[in-house]
C-alpha positions as CSV (number, residue, x, y, z in Angstrom):
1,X,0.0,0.0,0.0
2,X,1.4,3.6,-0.8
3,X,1.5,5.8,1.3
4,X,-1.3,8.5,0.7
5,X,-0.7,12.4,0.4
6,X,-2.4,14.5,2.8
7,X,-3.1,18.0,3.6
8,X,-3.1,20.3,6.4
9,X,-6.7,19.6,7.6
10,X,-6.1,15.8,7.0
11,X,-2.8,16.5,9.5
12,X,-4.6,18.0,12.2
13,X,-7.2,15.3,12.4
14,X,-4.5,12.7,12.4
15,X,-2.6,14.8,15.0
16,X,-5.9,14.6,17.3
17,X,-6.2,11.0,16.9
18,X,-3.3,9.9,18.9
19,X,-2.3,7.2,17.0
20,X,1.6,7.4,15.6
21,X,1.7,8.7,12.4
22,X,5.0,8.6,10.3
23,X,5.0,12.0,7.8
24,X,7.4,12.8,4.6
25,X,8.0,15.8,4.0
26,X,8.0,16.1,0.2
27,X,8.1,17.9,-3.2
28,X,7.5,16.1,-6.9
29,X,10.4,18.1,-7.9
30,X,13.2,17.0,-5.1
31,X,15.2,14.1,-6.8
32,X,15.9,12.9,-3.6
33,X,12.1,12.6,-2.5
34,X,11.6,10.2,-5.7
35,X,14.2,8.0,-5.2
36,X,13.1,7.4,-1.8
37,X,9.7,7.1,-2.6
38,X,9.3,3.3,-3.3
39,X,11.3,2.6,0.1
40,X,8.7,4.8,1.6
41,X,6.0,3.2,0.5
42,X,7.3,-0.6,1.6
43,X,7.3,1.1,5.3
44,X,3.7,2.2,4.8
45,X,2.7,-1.5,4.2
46,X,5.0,-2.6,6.8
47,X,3.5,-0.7,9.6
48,X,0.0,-0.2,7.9
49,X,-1.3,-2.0,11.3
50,X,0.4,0.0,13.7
51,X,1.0,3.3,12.4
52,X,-0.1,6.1,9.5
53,X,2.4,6.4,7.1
54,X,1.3,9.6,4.7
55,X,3.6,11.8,2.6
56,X,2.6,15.7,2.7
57,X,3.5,18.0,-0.6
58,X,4.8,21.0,0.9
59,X,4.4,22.8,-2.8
60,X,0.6,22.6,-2.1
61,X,1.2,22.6,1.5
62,X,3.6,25.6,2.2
63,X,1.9,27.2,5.2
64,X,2.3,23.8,7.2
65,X,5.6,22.6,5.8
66,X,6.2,26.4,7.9
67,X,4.4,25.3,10.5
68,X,6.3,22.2,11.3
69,X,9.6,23.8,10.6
70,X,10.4,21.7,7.2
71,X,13.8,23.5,5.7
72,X,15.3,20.3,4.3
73,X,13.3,17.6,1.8
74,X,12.7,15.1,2.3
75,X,12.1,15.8,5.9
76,X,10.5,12.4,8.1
77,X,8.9,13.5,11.2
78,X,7.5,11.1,14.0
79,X,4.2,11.9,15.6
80,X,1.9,10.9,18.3
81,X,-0.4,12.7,20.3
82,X,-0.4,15.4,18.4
83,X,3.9,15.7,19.6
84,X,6.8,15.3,17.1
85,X,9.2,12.2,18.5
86,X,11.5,12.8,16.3
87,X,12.9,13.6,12.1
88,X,15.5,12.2,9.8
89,X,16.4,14.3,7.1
90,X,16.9,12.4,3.6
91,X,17.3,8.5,4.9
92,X,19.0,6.8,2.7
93,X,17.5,3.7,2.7
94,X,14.4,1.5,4.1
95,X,16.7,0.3,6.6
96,X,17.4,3.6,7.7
97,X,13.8,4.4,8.1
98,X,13.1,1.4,10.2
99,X,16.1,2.4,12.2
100,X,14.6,5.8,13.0
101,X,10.8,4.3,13.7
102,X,12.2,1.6,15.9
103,X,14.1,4.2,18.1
104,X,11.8,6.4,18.2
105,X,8.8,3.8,18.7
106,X,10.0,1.6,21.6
């Protein structure tokens, strides 16, 4: 399952919810972001039972890519209740990603 692009009033519901939430910070123009795209998505179906994996575009999503502090894409940040656990900046592999989530997760 891919993981699915939100926007800012799909983030605020998901930050009420209090489940952990796994966010990329992204842009269809960041090389970077592509490439690490298809990783991305095999975490989303990984976790899809125990945590929401969504991407956010900051291009259409600029005032909460500001919000959140994004400078550097792609940008991963950590949530739950509503609280950031943590970011990696540009991973450079699923390993890496799972790295970051299990440190951050338990």
């Amino acid at each position: 399952m891919a993981a699915m692009n939100i926007n800012k009033e799909q983030f605020d519901k998901a930050m009420e919810s209090g489940k952990a939430i796994l966010v990329d910070f992204w842009a269809p123009w960041c090389s970077y972001c592509r490439r690490i795209g298809p990783a991305y998505d095999k975490v989303a179906a990984q976790y899809a039972q125990s945590l929401d994996v969504v991407k956010v575009n900051i291009d259409e999503e600029p005032v909460l890519a500001n919000l959140e502090r994004i400078e550097v894409i792609p940008t991963l940040v950590l949530y739950q209740g509503g609280k950031a656990l943590g970011s990696i900046v540009a991973p450079e592999s699923k390993a890496a990603i799972d790295a970051f989530i299990q440190e951050h997760l338990h």
